[in-house]
C-alpha positions in Angstrom: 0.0 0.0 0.0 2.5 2.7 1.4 5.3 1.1 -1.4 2.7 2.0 -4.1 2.0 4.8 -3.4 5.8 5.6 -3.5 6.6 3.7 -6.4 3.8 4.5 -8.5 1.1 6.9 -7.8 3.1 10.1 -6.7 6.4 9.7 -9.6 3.5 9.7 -11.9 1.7 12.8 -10.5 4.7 14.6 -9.8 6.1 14.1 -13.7 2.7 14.3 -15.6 2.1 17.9 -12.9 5.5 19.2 -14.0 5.0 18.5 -17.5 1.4 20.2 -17.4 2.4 22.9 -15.2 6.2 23.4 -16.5 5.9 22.2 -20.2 2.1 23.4 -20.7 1.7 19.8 -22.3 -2.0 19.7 -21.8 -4.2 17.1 -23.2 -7.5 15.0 -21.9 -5.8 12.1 -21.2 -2.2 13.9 -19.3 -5.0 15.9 -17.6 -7.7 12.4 -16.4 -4.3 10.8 -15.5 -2.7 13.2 -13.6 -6.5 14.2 -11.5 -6.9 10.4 -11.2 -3.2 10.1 -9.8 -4.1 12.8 -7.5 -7.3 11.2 -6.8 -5.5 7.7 -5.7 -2.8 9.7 -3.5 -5.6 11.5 -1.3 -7.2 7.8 -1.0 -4.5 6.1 -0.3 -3.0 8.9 2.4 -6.6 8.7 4.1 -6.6 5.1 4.4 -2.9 5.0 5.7 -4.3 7.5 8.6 -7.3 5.9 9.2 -5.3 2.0 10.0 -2.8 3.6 11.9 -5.9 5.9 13.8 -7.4 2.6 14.6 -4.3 0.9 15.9 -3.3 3.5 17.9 -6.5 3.8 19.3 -6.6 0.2 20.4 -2.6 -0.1 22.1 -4.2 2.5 24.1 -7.5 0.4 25.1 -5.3 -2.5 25.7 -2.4 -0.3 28.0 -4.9 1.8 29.3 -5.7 -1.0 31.9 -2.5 -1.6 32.9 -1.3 2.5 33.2 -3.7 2.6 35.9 -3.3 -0.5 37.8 0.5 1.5 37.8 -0.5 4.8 38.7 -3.4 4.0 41.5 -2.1 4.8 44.9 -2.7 2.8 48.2 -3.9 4.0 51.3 -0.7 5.2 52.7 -0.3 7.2 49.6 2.4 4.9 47.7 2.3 4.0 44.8 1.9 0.0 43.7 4.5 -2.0 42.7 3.6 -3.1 39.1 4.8 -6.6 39.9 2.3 -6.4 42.9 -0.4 -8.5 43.2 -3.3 -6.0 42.5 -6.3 -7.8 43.8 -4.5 -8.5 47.5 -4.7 -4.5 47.5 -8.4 -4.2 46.9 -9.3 -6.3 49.0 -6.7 -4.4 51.4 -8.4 -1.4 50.6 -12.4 -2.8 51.3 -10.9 -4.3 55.0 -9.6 -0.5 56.0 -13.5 1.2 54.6 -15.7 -1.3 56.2 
């Protein structure tokens, strides 16, 4: 996808824009071409952002869990060890508020 796009899609645009823009070669087919090389470059870039949206978006549902099992603090106000058992300090936590 992302080597295509390299390879392919934006060479092609970038020669058939300089030799529109540059050479004022214009025809119907250098100008379809070069909008439809255009065309697949927007596509592709908005696809690329979307995946990697997406998989960002879930590393942080899946760490997002663990950050706070980190960060929560105990009743004595220190922090948890991450190797900790975390459910030992819950139930800690419900003996001290009952």
């Amino acid at each position: 996808m992302v080597i295509s796009l390299f390879l392919q899609d934006i060479p092609f645009f970038s020669f058939r824009a300089v030799l529109i823009f540059h050479y004022h070669i214009l025809s119907y087919s250098m100008v379809f071409f070069t909008s439809k090389n255009g065309l697949i470059i927007i596509l592709q870039w908005y696809r690329i952002t979307v995946i990697l949206a997406a998989t960002i978006s879930q590393e942080r549902k899946n760490h997002r869990g663990k950050l706070i099992k980190i960060i929560r603090t105990n009743t004595d106000n220190k922090r948890i060890n991450a190797n900790e058992n975390f459910s030992e300090n819950e139930e800690n936590k419900k003996n001290f508020d009952v």
